[in-house]
C-alpha positions as CSV (number, residue, x, y, z in Angstrom):
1,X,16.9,36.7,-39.2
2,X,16.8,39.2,-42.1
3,X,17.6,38.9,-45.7
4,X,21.2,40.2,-45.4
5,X,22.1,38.1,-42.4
6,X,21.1,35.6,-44.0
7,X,23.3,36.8,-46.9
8,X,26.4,36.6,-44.7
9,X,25.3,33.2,-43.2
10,X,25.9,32.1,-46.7
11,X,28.6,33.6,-47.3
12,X,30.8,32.7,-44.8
13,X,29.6,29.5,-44.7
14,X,30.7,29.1,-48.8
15,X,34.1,30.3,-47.7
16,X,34.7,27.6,-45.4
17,X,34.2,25.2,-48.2
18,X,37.4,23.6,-49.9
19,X,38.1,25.4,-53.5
20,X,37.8,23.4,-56.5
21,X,40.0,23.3,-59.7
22,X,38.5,24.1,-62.8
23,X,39.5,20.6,-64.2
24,X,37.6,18.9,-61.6
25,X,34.3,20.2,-62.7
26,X,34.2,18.8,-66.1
27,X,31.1,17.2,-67.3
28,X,27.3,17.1,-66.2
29,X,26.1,18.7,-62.9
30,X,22.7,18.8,-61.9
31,X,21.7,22.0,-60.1
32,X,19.5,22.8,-57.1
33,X,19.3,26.1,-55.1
34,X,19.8,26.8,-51.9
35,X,17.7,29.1,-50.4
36,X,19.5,32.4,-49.0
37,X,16.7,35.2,-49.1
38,X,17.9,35.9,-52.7
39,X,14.9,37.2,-55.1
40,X,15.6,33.9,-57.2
41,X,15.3,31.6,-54.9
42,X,12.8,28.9,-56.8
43,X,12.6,30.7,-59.5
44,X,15.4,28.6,-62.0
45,X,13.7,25.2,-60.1
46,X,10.1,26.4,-61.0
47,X,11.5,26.9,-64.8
48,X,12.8,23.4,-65.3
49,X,16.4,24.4,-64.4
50,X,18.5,21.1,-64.9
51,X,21.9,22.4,-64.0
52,X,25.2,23.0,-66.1
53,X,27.8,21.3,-68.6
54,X,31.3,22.1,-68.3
55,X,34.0,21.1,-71.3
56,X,37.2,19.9,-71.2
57,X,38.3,23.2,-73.3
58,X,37.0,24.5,-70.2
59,X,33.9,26.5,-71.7
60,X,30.6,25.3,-70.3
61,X,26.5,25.6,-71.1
62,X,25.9,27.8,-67.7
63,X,21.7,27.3,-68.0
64,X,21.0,23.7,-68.8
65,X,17.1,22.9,-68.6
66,X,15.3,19.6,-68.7
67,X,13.1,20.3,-72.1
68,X,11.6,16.9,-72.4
69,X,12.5,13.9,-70.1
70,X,14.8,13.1,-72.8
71,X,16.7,16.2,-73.7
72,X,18.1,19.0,-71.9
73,X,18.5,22.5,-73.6
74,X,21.4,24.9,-72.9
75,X,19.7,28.2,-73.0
76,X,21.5,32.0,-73.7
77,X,21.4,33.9,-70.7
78,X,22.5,36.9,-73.1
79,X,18.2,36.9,-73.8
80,X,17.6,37.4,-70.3
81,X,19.0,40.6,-68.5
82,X,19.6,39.7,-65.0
83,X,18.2,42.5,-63.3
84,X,14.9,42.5,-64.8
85,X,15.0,38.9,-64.2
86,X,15.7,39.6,-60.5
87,X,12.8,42.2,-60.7
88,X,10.9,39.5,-62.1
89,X,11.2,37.3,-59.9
90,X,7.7,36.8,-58.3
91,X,6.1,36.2,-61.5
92,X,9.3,33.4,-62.0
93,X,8.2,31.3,-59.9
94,X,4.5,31.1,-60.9
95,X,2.8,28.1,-63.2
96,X,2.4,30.9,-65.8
97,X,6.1,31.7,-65.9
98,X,7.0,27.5,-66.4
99,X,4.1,27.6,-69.1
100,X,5.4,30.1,-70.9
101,X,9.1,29.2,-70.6
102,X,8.1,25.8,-71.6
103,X,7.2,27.6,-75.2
104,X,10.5,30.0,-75.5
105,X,13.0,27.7,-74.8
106,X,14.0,26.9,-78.3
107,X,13.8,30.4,-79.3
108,X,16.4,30.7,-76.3
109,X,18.1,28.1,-77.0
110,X,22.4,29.0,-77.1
111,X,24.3,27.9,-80.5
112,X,27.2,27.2,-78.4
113,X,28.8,27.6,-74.9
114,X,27.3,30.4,-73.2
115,X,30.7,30.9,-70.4
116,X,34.2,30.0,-69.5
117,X,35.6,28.3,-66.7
118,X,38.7,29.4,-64.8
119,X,40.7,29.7,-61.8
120,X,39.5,33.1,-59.9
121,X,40.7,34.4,-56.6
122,X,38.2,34.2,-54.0
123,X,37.9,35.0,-50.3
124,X,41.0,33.4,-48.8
125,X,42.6,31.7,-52.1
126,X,41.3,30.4,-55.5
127,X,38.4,28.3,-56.7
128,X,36.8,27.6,-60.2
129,X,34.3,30.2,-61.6
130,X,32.1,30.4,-64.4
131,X,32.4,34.1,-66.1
132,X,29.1,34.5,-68.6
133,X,29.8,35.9,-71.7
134,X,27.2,37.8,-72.3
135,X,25.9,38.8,-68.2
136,X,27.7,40.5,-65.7
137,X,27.8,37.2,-63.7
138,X,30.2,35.1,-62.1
139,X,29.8,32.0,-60.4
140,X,32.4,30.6,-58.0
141,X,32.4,27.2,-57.0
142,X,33.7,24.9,-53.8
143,X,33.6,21.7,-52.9
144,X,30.6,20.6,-50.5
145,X,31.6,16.8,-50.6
146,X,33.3,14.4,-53.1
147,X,29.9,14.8,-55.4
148,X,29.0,18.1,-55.0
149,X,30.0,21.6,-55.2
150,X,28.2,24.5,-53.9
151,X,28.2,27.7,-56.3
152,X,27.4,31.4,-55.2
153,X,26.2,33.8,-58.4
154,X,27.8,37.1,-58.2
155,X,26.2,39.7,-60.1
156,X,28.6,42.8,-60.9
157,X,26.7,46.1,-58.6
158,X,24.4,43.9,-56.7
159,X,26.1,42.9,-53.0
160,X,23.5,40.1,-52.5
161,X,24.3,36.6,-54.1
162,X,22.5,33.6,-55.6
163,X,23.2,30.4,-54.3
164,X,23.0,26.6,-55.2
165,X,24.8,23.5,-55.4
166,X,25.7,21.1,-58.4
167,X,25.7,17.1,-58.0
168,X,28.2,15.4,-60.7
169,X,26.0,12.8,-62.7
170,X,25.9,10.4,-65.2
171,X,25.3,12.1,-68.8
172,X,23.2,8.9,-69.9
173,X,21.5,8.7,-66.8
174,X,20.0,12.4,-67.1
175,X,18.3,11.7,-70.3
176,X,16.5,8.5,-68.7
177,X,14.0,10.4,-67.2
């Protein structure tokens, strides 16, 4: 199977999902991708990626990552332009690429929410997304079970998408190593 049917594998199989409602989503997920044949795939994993926040005022911290077993870093995806990031990819998911994002993070570090949260029409109805405020990205999101949501990255020009799914945790428990 090729990259693009695998693409539409994924695709339709995130359609079948069940939407979710922005509200629903509030609080601390912990992220994971799944693979699709995306150029990211393992790259946010091999960088520490911990997942996202979202806020009751319905803003959120779109790239959480895990900076210390104790503390977890909402980074600016405004310093990282997507499609150099996708071209970058190979080098993403080396141990020189963790090394040296292990150094930048508090220069990346966001001094806020970093995207807002919303009820978007997708496929067949409408589910939660995450629009970044400073990327042409959006993220949709569906239920995959009572704990976790699947989410499918859309970047603006590019038909292939990013996916991965979020697990609702326990904010104490994700600073307990």
């Amino acid at each position: 199977m090729d990259g693009m049917d695998r693409q539409e594998e994924m695709k339709a199989w995130f359609s079948s999902l069940k939407p979710v409602r922005p509200v629903e989503m509030i609080g601390l997920w912990r992220g994971l991708g799944i693979p699709s044949d995306h150029p990211l795939d393992g790259v946010l994993e091999n960088l520490g990626w911990f997942g996202k926040r979202f806020h009751a005022d319905m803003r959120a911290d779109a790239l959480l990552f895990q900076w210390r077993a104790d503390r977890l870093v909402a980074i600016e995806p405004g310093f990282l332009p997507i499609r150099l990031a996708i071209k970058a990819a190979p080098f993403g998911r080396t141990r020189v690429a963790r090394t040296c994002f292990s150094y930048l993070q508090k220069v990346l570090r966001a001094r806020g929410t970093t995207a807002s949260l919303a009820l978007q029409p997708s496929g067949d109805g409408a589910t939660a997304a995450m629009r970044y405020d400073r990327q042409p990205i959006v993220d949709y999101f569906r239920w995959m079970n009572a704990q976790e949501l699947a989410g499918m990255m859309c970047i603006a020009g590019d038909a292939r998408h990013y996916f991965f799914q979020l697990r609702t945790i326990d904010a104490v428990a994700a600073t307990q190593g």
